[in-house]
TORKOL-4160 file (C-alpha; in steps of 0.2 Angstrom, whole numbers, padded with zeros to 4 digits, m for minus):
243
<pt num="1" X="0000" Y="0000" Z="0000"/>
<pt num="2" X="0006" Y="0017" Z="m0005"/>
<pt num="3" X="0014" Y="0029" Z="0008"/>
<pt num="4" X="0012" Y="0047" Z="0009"/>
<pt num="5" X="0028" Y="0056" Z="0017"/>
<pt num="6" X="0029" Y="0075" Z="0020"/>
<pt num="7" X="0043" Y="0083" Z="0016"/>
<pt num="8" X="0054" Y="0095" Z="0031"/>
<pt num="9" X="0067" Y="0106" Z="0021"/>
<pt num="10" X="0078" Y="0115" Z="0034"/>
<pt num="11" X="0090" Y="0129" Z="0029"/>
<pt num="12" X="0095" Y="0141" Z="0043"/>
<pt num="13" X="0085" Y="0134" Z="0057"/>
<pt num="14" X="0069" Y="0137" Z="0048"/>
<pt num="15" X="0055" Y="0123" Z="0040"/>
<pt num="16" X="0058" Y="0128" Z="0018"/>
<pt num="17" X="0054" Y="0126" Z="0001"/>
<pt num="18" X="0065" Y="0128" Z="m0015"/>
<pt num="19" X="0060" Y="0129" Z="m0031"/>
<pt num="20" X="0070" Y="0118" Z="m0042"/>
<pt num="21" X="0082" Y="0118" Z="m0031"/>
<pt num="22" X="0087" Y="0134" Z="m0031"/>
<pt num="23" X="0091" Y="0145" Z="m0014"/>
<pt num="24" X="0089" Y="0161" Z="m0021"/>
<pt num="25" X="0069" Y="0154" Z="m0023"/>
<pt num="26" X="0066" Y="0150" Z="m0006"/>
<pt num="27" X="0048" Y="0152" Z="0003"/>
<pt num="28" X="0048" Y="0149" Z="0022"/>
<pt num="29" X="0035" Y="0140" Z="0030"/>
<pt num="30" X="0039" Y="0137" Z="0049"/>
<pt num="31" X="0055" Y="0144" Z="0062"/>
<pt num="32" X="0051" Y="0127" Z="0070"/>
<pt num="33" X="0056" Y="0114" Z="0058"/>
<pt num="34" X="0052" Y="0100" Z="0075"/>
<pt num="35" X="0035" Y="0105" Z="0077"/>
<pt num="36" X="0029" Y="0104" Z="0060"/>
<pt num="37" X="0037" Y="0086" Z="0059"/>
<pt num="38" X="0027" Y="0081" Z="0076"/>
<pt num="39" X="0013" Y="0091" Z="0067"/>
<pt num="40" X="0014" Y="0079" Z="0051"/>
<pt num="41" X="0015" Y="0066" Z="0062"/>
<pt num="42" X="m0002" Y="0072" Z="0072"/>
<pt num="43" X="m0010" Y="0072" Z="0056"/>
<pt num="44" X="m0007" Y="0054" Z="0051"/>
<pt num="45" X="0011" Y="0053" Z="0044"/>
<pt num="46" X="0021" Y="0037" Z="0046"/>
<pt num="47" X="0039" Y="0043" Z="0043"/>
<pt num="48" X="0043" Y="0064" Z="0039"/>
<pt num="49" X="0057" Y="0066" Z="0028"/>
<pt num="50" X="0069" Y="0078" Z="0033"/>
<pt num="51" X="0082" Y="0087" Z="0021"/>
<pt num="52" X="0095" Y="0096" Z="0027"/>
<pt num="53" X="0098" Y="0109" Z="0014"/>
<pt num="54" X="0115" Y="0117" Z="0021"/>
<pt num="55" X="0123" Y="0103" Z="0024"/>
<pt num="56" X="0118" Y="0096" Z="0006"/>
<pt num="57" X="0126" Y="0109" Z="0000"/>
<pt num="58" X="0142" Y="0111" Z="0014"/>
<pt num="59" X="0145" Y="0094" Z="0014"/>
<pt num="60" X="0141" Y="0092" Z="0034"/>
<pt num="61" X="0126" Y="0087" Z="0041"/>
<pt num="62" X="0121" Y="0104" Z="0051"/>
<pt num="63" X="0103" Y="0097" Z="0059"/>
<pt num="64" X="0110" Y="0088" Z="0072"/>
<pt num="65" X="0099" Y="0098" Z="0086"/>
<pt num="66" X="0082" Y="0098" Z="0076"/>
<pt num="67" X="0084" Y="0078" Z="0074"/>
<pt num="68" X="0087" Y="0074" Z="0094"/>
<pt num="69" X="0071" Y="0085" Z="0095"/>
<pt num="70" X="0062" Y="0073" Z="0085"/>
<pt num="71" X="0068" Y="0058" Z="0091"/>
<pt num="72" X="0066" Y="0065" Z="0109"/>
<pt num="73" X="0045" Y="0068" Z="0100"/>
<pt num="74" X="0046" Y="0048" Z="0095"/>
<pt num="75" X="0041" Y="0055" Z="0075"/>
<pt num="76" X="0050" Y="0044" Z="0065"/>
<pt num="77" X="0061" Y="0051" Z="0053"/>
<pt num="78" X="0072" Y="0050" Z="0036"/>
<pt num="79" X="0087" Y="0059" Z="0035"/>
<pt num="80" X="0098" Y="0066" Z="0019"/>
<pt num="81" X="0110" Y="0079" Z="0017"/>
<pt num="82" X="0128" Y="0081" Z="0019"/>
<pt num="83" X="0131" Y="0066" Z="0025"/>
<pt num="84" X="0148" Y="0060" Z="0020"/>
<pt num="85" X="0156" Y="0047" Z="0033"/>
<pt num="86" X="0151" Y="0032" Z="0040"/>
<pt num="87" X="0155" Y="0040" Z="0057"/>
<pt num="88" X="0142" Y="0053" Z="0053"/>
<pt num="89" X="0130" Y="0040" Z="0046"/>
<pt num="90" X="0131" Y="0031" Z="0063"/>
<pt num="91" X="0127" Y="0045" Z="0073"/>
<pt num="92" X="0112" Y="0051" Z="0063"/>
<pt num="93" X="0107" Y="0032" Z="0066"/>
<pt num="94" X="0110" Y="0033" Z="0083"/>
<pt num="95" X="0101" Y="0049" Z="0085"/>
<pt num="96" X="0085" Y="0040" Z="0079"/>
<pt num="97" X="0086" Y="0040" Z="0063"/>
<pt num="98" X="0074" Y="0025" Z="0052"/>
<pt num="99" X="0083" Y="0027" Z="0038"/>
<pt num="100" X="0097" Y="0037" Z="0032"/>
<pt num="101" X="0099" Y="0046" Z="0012"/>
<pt num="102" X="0118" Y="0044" Z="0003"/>
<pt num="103" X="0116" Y="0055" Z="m0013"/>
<pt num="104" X="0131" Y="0065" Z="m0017"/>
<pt num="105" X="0143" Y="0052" Z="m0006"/>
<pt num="106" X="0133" Y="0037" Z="m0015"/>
<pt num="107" X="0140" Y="0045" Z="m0034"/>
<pt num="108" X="0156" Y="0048" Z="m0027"/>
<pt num="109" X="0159" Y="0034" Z="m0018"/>
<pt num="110" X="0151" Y="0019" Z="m0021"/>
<pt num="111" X="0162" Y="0007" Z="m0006"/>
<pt num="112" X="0155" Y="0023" Z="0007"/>
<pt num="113" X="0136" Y="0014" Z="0001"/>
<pt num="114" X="0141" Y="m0002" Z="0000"/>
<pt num="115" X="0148" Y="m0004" Z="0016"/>
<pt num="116" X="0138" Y="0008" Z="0025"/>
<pt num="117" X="0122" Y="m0003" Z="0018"/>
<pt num="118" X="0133" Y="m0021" Z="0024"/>
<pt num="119" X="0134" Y="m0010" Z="0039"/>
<pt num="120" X="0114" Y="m0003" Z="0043"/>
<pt num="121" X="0105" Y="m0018" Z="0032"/>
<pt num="122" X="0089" Y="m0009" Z="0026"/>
<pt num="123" X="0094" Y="0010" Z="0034"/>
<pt num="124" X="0103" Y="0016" Z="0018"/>
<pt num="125" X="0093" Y="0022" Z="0004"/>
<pt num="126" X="0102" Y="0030" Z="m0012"/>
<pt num="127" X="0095" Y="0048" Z="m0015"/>
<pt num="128" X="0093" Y="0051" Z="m0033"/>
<pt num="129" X="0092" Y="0067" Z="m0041"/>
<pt num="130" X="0092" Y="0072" Z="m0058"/>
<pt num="131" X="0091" Y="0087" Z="m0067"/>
<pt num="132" X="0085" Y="0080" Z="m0087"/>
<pt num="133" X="0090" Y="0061" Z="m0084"/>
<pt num="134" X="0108" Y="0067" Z="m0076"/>
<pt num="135" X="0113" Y="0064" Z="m0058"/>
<pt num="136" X="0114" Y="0082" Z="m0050"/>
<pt num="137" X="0125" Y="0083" Z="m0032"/>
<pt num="138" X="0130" Y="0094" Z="m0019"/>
<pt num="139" X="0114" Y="0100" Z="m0016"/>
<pt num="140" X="0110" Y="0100" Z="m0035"/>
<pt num="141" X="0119" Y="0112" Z="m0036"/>
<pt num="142" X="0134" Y="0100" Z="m0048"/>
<pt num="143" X="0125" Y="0089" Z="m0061"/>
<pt num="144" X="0134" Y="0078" Z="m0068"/>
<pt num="145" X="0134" Y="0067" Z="m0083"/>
<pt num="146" X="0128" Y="0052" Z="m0075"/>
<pt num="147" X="0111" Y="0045" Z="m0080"/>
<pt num="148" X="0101" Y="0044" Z="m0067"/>
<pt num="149" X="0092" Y="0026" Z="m0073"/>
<pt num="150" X="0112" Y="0019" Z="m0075"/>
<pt num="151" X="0116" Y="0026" Z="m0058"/>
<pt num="152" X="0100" Y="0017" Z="m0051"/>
<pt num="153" X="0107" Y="0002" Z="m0054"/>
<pt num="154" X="0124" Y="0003" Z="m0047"/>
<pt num="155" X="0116" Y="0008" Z="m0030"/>
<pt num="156" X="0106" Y="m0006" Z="m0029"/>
<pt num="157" X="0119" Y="m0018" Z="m0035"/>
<pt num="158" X="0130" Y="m0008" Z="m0019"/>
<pt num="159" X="0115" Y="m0012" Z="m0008"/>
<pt num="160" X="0103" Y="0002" Z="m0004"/>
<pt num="161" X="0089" Y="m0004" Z="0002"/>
<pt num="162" X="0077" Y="0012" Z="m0009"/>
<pt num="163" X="0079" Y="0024" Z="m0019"/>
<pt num="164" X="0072" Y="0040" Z="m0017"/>
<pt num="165" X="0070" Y="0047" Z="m0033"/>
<pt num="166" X="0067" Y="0067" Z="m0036"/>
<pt num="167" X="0067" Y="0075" Z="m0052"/>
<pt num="168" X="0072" Y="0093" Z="m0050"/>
<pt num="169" X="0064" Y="0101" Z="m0065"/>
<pt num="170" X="0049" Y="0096" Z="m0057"/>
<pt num="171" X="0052" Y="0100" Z="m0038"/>
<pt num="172" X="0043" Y="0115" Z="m0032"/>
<pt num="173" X="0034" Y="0119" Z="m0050"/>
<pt num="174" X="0017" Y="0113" Z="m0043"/>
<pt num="175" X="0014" Y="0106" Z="m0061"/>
<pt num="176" X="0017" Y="0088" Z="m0058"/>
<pt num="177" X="0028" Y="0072" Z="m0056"/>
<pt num="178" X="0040" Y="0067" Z="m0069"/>
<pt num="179" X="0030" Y="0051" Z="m0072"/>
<pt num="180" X="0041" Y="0045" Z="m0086"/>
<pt num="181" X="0056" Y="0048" Z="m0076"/>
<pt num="182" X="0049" Y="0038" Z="m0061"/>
<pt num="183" X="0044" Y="0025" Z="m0069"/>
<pt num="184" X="0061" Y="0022" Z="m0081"/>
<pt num="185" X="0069" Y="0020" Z="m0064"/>
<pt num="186" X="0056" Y="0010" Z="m0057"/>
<pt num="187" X="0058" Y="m0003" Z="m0070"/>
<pt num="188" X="0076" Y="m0003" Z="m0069"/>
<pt num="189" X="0080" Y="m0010" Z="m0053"/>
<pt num="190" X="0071" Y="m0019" Z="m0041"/>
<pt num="191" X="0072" Y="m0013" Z="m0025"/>
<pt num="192" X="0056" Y="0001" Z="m0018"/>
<pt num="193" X="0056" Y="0019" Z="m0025"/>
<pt num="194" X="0051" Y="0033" Z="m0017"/>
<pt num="195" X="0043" Y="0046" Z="m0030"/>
<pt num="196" X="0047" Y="0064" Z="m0025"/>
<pt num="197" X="0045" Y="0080" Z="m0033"/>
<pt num="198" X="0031" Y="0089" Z="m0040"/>
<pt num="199" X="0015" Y="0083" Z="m0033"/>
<pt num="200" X="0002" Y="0096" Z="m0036"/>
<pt num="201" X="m0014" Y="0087" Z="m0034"/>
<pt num="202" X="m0025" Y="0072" Z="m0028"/>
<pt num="203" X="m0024" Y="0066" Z="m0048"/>
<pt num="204" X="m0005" Y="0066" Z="m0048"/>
<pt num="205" X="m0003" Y="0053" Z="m0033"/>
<pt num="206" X="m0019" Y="0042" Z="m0042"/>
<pt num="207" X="m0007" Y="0043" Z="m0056"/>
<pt num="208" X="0007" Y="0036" Z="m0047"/>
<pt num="209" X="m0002" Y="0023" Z="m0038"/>
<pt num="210" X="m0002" Y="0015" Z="m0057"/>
<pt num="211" X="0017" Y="0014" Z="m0054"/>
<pt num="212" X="0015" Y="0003" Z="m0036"/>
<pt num="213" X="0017" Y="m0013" Z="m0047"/>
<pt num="214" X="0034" Y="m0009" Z="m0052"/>
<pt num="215" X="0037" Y="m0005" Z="m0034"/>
<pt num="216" X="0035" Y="0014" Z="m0032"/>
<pt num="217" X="0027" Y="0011" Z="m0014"/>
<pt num="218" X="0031" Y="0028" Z="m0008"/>
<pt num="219" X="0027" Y="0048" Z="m0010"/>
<pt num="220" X="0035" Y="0062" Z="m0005"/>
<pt num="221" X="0024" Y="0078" Z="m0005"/>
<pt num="222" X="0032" Y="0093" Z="0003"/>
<pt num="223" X="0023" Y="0113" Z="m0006"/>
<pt num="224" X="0006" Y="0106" Z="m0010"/>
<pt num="225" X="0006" Y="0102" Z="0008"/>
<pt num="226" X="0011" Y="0118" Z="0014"/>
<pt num="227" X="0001" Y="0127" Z="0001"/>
<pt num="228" X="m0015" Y="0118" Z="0008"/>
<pt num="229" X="m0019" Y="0111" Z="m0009"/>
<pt num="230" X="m0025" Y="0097" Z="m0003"/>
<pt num="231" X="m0023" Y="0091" Z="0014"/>
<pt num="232" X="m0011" Y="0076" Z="0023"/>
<pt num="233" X="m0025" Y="0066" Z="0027"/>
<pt num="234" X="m0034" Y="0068" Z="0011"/>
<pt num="235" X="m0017" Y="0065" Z="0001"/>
<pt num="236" X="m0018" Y="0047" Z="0013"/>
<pt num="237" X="m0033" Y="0041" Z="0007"/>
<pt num="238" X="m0028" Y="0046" Z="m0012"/>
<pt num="239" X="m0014" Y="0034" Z="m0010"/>
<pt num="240" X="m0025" Y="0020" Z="m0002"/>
<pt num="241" X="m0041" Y="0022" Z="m0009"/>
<pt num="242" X="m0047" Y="0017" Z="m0027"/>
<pt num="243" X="m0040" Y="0027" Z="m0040"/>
């Protein structure tokens, strides 16, 4: 069954969203990125996903207070950003963590994902963001000339356990998923993906519950959340319900 996961952006302290990425497009939502996370959670989310937009971009994860909180507010949680050490990895584990997001150190160092995966069997997913079909990195801020389809096969052949998979054309446009995109890495490996980037509406996750037989079990919604298009429980139900 199809899981709805609200999205937690934090840059500065503060619950944001970016448009395509970009940090000169920001729009805050919250100065308490914890108490929207427990409020997600109030409302019926199973795991918040957290993003850690400077350390993305710095290479160090930066929300080490924030994710105590939570974990101190028993909301589960997902972690990416910056993370570059198994040392790092480890703690964010021990911090609470239920699974942990590799992106730029999955591209750059594919032994880093393999053993932290041999390590945290079924904690380490592959973050996977592309910018047209190309891996982009360092807080999408390098993009590569990987192709994201290649690249999702060598990190479930390193072991990740999912792939979250945002396409960055699409993120914060509130036009829609990239349903091609998803479903080209969908079909080419066969561990779960986690669709993120572009909902808009009710009609965009009906759309991708098509995708649940090729294993895309999960959704992250993040500004049609905060915009109040549609609400969490009622993006729930569109994920369970009949299409």
């Amino acid at each position: 069954m199809m899981r709805i996961v609200p999205a937690v952006d934090i840059r500065g302290g503060r619950c944001v969203n970016l448009v395509q990425g970009d940090y000169d497009r920001e729009t805050v939502f919250s100065n308490d990125p914890v108490a929207q996370a427990r409020q997600w959670q109030a409302q019926g989310a199973e795991l918040v996903h957290i993003v850690d937009l400077d350390g993305a971009k710095n290479g160090q994860v930066c929300v080490h207070e924030q994710l105590s909180a939570l974990a101190d507010a028993n909301v589960s949680f997902e972690i990416g950003g910056g993370i570059r050490t198994v040392c790092e990895l480890q703690e964010i584990i021990e911090l609470g963590a239920s699974r942990v997001i590799l992106g730029t150190a999955a591209h750059r160092d594919p032994n880093f994902l393999h053993d932290a995966a041999t390590r945290f069997p079924g904690r380490v997913v592959a973050g996977i963001d592309a910018k047209a079909g190309k891996v982009a990195l360092d807080g999408w801020l390098d993009v590569t000339e990987t192709d994201a389809v290649e690249f999702a096969r060598r990190v479930e052949e390193a072991g990740a356990a999912r792939i979250i998979y945002t396409d960055i054309l699409s993120d914060g446009m509130m036009k829609g998923p990239n349903l091609r995109a998803i479903l080209a890495v969908a079909k080419a490996v066969h561990i779960p993906v986690t669709a993120s980037g572009g909902i808009s509406s009710l009609e965009d996750i009906h759309r991708l519950r098509a995708f649940e037989i090729e294993g895309v079990d999960e959704v992250i919604v993040g500004r049609a959340l905060y915009l109040r298009t549609f609400t969490l429980a009622e993006a729930i139900q569109a994920a369970q319900g009949p299409t």
